[in-house]
N, C-alpha and C positions, 0 to 999 in steps of 0.2 A: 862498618861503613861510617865517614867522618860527614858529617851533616855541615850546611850553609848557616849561615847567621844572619836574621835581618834586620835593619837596622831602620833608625828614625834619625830627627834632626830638635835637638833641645836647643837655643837659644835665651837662657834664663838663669835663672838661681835655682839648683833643682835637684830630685832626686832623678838619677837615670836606672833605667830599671832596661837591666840587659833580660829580657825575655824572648822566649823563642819561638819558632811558627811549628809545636806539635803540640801534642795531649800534656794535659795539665802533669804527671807523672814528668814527661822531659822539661816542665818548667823547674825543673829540680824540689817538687812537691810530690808527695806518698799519692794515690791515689784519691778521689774526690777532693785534693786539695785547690788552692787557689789566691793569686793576692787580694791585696781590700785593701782600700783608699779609705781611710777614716773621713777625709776631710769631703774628697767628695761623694760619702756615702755608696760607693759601688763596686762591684767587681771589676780591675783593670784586664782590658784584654791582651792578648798575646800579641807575640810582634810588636811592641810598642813601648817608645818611650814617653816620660812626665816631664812637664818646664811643671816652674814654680806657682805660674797662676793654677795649672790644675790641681796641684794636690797644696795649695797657700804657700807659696814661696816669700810671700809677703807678712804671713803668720809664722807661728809654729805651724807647724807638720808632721802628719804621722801616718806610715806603712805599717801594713798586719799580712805577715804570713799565717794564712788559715787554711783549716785542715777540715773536713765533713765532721761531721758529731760521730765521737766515739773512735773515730782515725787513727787517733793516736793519743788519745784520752787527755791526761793532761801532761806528759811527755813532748814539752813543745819545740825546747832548741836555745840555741844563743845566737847574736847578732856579735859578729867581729867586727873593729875597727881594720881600718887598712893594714896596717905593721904588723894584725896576729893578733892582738890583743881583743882581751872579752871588752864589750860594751856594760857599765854598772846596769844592776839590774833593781829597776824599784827607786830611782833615784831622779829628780829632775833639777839639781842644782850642779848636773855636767850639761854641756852642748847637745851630746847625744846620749839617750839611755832605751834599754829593751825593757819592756813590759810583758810579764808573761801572762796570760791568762787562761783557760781551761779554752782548746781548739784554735789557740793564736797565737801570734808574738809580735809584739809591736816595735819600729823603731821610731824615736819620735826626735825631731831636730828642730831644735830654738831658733828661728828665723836670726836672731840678734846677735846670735854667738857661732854662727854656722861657718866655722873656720875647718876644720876637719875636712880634706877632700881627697879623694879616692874609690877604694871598690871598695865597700863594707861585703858582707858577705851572711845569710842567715843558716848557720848548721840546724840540720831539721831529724832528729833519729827518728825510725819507726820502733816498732817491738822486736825486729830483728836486729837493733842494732845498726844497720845500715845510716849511714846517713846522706843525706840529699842536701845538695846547698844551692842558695838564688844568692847571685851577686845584684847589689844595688851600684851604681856609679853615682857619686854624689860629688857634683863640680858646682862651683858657684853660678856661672854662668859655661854653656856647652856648644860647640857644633860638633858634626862629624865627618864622616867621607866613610864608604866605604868600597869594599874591590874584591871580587871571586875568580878564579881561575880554573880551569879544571885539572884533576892531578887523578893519578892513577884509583886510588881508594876515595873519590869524590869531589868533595869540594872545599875550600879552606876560606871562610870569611873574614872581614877586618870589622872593628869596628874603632873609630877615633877620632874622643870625644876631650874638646877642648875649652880650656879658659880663658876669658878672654876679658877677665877684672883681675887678676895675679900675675904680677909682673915677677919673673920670668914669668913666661903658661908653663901650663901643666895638661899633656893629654897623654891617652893611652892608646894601646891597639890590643884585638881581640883575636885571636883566630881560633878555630877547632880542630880538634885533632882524634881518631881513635885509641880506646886504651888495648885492645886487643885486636892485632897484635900488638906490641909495645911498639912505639912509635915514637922519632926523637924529632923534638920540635928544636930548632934555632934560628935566631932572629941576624936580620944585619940592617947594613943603612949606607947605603953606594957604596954595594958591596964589600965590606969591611962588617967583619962578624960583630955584634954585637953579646957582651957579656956583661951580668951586674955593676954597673960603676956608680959615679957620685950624682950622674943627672938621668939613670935609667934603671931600673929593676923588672926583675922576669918573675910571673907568679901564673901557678896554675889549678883548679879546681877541678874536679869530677861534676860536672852537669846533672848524669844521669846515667847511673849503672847498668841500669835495663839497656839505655841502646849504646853505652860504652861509649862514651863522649867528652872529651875534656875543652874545657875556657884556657887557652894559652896568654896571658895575657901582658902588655908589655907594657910599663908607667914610664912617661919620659918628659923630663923637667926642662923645661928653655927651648930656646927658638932654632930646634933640631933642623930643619926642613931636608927633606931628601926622599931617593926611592927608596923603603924599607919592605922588607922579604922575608914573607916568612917560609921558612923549609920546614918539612915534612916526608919522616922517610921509615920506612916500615919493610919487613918481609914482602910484603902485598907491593910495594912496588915505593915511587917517591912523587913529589909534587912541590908544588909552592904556588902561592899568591903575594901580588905585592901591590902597592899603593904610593902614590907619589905627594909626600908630603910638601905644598908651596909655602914658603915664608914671602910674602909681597914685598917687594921697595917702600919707602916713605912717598905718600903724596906731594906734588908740587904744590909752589905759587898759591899755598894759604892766605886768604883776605880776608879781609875783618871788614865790616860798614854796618856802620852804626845807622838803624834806619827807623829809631823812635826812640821813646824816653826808656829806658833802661832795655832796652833791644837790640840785638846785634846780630849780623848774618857772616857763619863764616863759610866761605867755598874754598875750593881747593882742584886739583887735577890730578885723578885718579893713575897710579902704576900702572905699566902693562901687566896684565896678568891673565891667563886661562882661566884660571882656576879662583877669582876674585868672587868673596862674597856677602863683603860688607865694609864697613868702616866706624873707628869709635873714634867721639872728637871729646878731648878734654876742655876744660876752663879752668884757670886756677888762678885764685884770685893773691893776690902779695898785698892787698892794705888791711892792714888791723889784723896782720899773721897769715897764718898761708893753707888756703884752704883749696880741695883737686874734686871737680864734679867730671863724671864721664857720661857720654850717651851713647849708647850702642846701635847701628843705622843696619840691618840686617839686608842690606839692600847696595848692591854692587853698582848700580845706576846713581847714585845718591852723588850730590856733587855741590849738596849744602847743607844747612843748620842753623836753624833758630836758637840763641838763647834770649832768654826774657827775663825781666823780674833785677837786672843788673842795677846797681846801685852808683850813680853821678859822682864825680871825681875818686873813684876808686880804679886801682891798676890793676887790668886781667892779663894772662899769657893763655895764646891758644894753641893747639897743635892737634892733628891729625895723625890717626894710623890705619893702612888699610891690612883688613886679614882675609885671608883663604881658609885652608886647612888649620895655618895658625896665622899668630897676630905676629905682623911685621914692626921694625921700629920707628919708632914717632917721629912726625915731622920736625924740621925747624922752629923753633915759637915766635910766634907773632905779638908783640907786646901792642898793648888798645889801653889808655886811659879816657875813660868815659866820661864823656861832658857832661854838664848841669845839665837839665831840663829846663827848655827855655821856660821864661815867663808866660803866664796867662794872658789872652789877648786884652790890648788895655784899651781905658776911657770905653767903657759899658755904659752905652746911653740905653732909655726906655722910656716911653713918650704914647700916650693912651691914644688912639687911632679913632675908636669907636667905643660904640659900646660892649664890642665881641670881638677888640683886635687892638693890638698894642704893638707899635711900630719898636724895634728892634736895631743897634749899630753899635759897631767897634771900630778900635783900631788892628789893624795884626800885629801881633810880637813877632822882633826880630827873633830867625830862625835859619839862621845859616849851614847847620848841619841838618837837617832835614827837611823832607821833600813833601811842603805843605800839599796835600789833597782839598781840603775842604773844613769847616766849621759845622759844630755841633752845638743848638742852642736848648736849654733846658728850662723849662718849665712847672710853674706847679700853683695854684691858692695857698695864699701865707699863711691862711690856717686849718691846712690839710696836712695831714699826717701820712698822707699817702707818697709814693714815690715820683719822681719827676715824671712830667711827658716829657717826648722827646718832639722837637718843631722839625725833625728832619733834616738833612744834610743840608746844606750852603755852600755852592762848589766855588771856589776862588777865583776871580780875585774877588766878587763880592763881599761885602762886611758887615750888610744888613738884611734883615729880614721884617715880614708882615705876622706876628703869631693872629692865628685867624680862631674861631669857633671856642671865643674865652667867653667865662661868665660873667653877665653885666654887673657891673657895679662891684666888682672882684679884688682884692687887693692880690698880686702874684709875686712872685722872687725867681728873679729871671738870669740863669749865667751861662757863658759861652764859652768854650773848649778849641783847639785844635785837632785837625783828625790829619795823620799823616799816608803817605802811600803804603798799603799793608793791612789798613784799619786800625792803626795805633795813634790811640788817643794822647793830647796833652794835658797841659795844668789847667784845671776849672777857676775859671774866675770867680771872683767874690761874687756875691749875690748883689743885684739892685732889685730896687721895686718899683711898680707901676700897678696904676688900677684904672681898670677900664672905667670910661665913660656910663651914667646912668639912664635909664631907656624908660618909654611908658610899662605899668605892670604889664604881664604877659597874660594875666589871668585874673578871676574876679575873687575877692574877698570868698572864703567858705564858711560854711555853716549859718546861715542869715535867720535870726529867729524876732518875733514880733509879741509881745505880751501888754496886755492891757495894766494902765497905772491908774486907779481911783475911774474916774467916769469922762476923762475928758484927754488922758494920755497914754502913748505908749512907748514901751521903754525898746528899743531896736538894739541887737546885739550879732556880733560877728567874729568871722578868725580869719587872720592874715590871710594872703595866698602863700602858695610852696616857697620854701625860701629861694627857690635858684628861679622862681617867676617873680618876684618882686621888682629887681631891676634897678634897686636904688631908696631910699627912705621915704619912707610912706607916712600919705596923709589920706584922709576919705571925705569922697564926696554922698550925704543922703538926698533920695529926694523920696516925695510922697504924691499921692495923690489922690483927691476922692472919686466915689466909683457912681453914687448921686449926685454931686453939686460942683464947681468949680473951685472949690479948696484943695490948695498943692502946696509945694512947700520943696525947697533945694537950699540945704545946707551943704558948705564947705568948708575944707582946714578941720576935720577931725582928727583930733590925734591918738583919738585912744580910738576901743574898738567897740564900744555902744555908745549910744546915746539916746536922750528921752525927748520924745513929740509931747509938744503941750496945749491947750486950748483947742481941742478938737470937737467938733460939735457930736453931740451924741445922736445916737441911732444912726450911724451912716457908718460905708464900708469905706474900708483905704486901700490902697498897696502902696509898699516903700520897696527901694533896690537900695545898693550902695554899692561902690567902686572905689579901686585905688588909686590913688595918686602917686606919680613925684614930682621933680621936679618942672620933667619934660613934657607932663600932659595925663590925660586923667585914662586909665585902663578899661579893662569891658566891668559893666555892670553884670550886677547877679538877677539870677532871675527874679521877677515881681514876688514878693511874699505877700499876702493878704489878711488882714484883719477889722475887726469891727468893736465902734463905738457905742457901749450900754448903759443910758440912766435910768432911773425907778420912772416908770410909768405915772400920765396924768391921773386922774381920776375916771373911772365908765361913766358913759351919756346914759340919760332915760332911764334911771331907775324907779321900777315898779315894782307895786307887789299887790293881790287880792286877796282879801281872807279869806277861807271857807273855814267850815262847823269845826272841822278838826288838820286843816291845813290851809297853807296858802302860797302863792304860785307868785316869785321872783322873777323879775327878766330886765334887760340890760343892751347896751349898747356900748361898744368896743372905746379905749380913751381915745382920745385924741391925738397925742403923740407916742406913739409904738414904735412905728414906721416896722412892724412885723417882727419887733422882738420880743413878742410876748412871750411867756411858756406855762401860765394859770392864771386862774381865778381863785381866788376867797373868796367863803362866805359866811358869815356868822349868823345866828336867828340867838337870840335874847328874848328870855320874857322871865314870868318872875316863877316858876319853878322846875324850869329847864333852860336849856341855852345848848345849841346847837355849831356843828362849825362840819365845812367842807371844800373841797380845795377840787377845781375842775380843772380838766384840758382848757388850753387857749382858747378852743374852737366855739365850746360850747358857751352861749350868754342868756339859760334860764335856767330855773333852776326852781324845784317842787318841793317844799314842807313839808313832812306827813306825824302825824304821830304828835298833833300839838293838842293841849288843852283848849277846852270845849269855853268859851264866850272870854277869852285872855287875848288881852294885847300883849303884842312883841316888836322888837323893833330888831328891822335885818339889814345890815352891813353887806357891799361887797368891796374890792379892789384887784385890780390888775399888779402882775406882778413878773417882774423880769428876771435876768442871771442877776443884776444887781443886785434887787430885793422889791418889796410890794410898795403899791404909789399910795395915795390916800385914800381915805374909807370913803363912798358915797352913802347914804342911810335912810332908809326909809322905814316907815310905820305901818300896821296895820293890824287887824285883832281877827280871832276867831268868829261865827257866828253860831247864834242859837241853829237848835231843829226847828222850821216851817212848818205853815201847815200843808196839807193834800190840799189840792183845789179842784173843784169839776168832778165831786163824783158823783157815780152814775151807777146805774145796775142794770141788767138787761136778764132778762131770763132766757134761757135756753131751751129746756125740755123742762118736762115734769119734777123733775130733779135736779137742774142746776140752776146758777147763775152769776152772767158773768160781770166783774166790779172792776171797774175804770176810775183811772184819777192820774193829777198833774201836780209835780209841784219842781220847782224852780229855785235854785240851782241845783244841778244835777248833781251835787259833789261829795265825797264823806259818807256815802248812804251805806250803810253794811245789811239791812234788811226793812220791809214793813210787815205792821202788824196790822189783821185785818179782824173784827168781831162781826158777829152776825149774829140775829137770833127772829126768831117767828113773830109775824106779827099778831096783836089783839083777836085780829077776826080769826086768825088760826088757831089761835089758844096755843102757841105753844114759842119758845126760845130759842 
């Protein structure tokens, strides 16, 4: 039974990989065999052709016939070129080379050198000998067509796959056919037999012995177009299938319009055709030697073309071909010498608006070949490294513009473009500068700090605002003021960023701010910062001191000028063999002796003392005292047996025990 063949559509530089719709065995692989795309890592499925972006049509390239582990061990195969000939094996200094390796065979094709086109072919033995072959189709660029029929023993498919970057083309056709019974395949072409000649060759392969199937395959060079038939005739009975290959007319009324700076649009009007299903438009340029670019439009509706990138006073020829099945002959050429690109639009004025806008004006350049849409104005700070803004379109005939939301006090570089119909840009003009107007700061001086200088000054320090809050050259305004007495103080025209308050009265509290300046007027103040002025304290009021027998008792009365910034007391006691010292809280102003020698003068020191340092001594004198006598005594008897002894003495101070004797009187006779 003779099997269909299905087919796909390549458009590309590509390998074609004639595959069939059964079991990997009828892809002309042993059993668990399979292809593999190196490039894009995968198993290709059946039924299906490759363009060039799948398997890197843009790169090298590489197919591997593989086989299950152990299949066929390392018994892998060769890859034939078209004509019969072995592909070099282990070599990559040809176009095409096979790569054998233990369960593969790779063919792999030089994207750069990919001249070779036709059916390559990969012979695959098993351990029987037998051999299975996959035809690859490798055409630069492919369509196809294809056509079934039905005939006695099945079906007979085509497949016809064409180029369409090689002048004459070059496609083929495919049909199958049974080997058993034997079965004569022959070709025609509007009915005229078709046999080997100098633009066609007849080649056939064994697919696959199991279900007895052969590839009849027909290669045909130049711009055949016809109904071509292929026959099929056997014991079992006969058949045929055929396919109508179109060659299209040349397209009409090719035009060229230039519709920007190196851009050109060419149209055209398409042949009648059925069977239309695309068109390539050349360029070929004659200045500076003769160079042929082609685009391929896979698209039967298409009825233009961009090209870009064209080069001013250079001569292009354009022409057109439409193809079907194949590529028809080129239209007539259209000769285009492409004009200069007009000048940048002139006289670029720029003119500072505000402080956050800079007014904008031109003239337009003459522009007789193209179809002005609008201007484009660009932007940017003169010393940014960043890339332009864009201010937005400017539709015509306007010539100026307001740039709005610039930064104060800015210096910028400002040029202007044409934009034509299309969105194709002209020549940028030179750059001009402008700098916006300068504005009050937007913000207050940072970091504001206060430190005291000696006892009467303090020294104020600060840091700019942000730079994009400044708004223009700064100067500073201080001001102070006290927080007891009506002492203030507003300085202006600072230009650095401290400065030192001087002759402040001491013991009092301040707060100073500062703000920035420009020209335009003074920005917000910082918050009040606070600080306080400290000298050495006067001397304590009322000093006293009383001696007792073995101490004496200090006390005091706060200076006079503190104003609460005390933070101790000193105190010294001197005498002549000891000398004492002790340092209180603010709070406390007396102060107890103890531990002094018995009838010794001393002489005791105090001063008040601040964060400065201590004020002057105040000093007083005074000595110890003897022991006193008892006074007032007295006895009183109790019982039989006691009695009780009373007595006074004055001052109560120093006393650690008395001593009391007794003893019996005369009349009692006893002690």
């Amino acid at each position: 039974m003779m099997q269909g063949v299905c087919l796909a559509v390549v458009a590309a530089a590509c390998f074609v990989v004639l595959a069939f719709p059964c079991t990997a065995q009828s892809q002309g692989l042993p059993s668990g065999g399979y292809l593999y795309s190196e490039t894009l890592g995968e198993v290709l499925p059946n039924n299906s052709f490759f363009s060039a972006a799948d398997i890197g049509g843009s790169q090298d390239s590489t197919l591997d016939c593989r086989v299950g582990q152990g299949e066929l061990d390392n018994d892998i195969g060769q890859w034939l070129f078209p004509d019969g000939t072995e592909v070099p094996t282990g070599t990559v200094s040809t176009t095409y080379y096979a790569l054998s390796n233990p369960n593969r065979i790779e063919l792999f094709r030089k994207s750069s050198e990919a001249s070779v086109q036709g059916v390559f072919t990969c012979n695959i033995p098993d351990h029987s000998g037998q051999v299975y072959t996959l035809l690859v189709g490798v055409y630069s660029s492919a369509v196809y067509e294809a056509s079934a029929g039905p005939v006695v023993a099945g079906a007979i498919g085509f497949q016809l796959l064409t180029d369409l970057t090689t002048y004459p083309p070059v496609f083929s056709l495919n049909c199958s056919s049974s080997e058993s019974p034997a079965t004569y395949v022959a070709w025609s072409r509007d009915g005229r037999l078709l046999e080997d000649a100098s633009n066609a060759s007849r080649s056939q392969y064994l697919r696959d012995p199991l279900s007895s199937t052969y590839d009849n395959m027909l290669t045909v060079t130049g711009r055949e177009g016809g109904v071509y038939v292929c026959w099929a005739n056997n014991t079992r009975g006969s058949g045929r299938a055929n396919i109508s290959v179109e060659v299209p007319s040349p397209p009409e009324e090719i035009g060229v319009e230039v519709i920007g700076i190196g851009v050109v649009r060419v149209t055209w009007n398409a042949p009648p055709s059925s069977s239309l299903r695309g068109f390539v438009v050349s360029l070929r340029s004659t200045t500076g030697g003769s160079s042929m670019n082609t685009s391929v439009l896979p698209d039967p509706t298409a009825r233009g073309h961009m090209w870009e990138g064209l080069v001013g006073r250079a001569h292009y020829e354009f022409s057109v071909l439409a193809y079907a099945h194949l590529p028809g002959e080129w239209s007539a050429v259209t000769n285009l010498t492409l004009p200069d690109a007009p000048p940048a639009p002139a006289n670029l004025r720029a003119t500072p608006h505000s402080s956050v806008s800079i007014q904008v004006s031109w003239d337009p350049s003459p522009s007789p070949l193209f179809q002005l849409q609008s201007y484009m104005v660009h932007y940017s700070p003169s010393s940014s490294s960043e890339s332009c803004a864009e201010a937005g379109s400017v539709p015509t005939p306007v010539t100026s513009t307001l740039l709005r939301g610039l930064e104060e006090h800015t210096l910028y570089n400002i040029s202007v473009q044409e934009v034509y119909t299309g969105g194709y840009l002209g020549t940028l003009s030179a750059p001009v500068q402008a700098m916006t107007f300068s504005d009050v700061p937007s913000a207050p001086p940072q970091s504001l700090t206060a430190t005291p200088v000696g006892v009467s000054g303090v020294l104020v320090a600060w840091g700019p605002p942000a730079c994009a809050q400044r708004n223009g050259p700064l100067s500073y305004t201080l001001q102070y003021q006290s927080s007891t007495s009506s002492v203030s103080g507003n300085v202006t025209g600072i230009t650095s960023t401290d400065y030192t308050i001087s002759d402040l009265e001491a013991f009092n509290s301040y707060t100073v701010r500062v703000a920035a300046c420009t020209t335009n007027g003074t920005g917000p103040f910082t918050d009040a910062q606070g600080f306080s002025i400290v000298d050495v304290p006067g001397p304590v009021e009322s000093l006293e001191a009383v001696g007792h027998v073995l101490s004496a008792e200090l006390s005091w009365q706060p200076p006079l000028f503190d104003s609460g910034w005390l933070e101790a007391y000193e105190v010294q006691c001197i005498g002549q063999s000891k000398s004492l010292f002790a340092r209180l809280p603010e709070y406390i102003t007396s102060y107890w002796l103890v531990q002094l020698d018995l009838l010794t003068p001393y002489l005791l020191r105090v001063r008040a003392v601040t964060a400065v340092g201590g004020g002057g001594w105040r000093e007083v004198s005074t000595s110890t005292r003897e022991i006193g006598e008892v006074q007032n005594v007295t006895a009183v008897g109790v019982d039989l047996h006691t009695v009780e002894v009373l007595w006074v003495w004055l001052p109560l101070v120093d006393v650690s025990h008395y001593e009391v004797t007794y003893s019996p009187s005369a009349d009692n006779g006893g002690g």
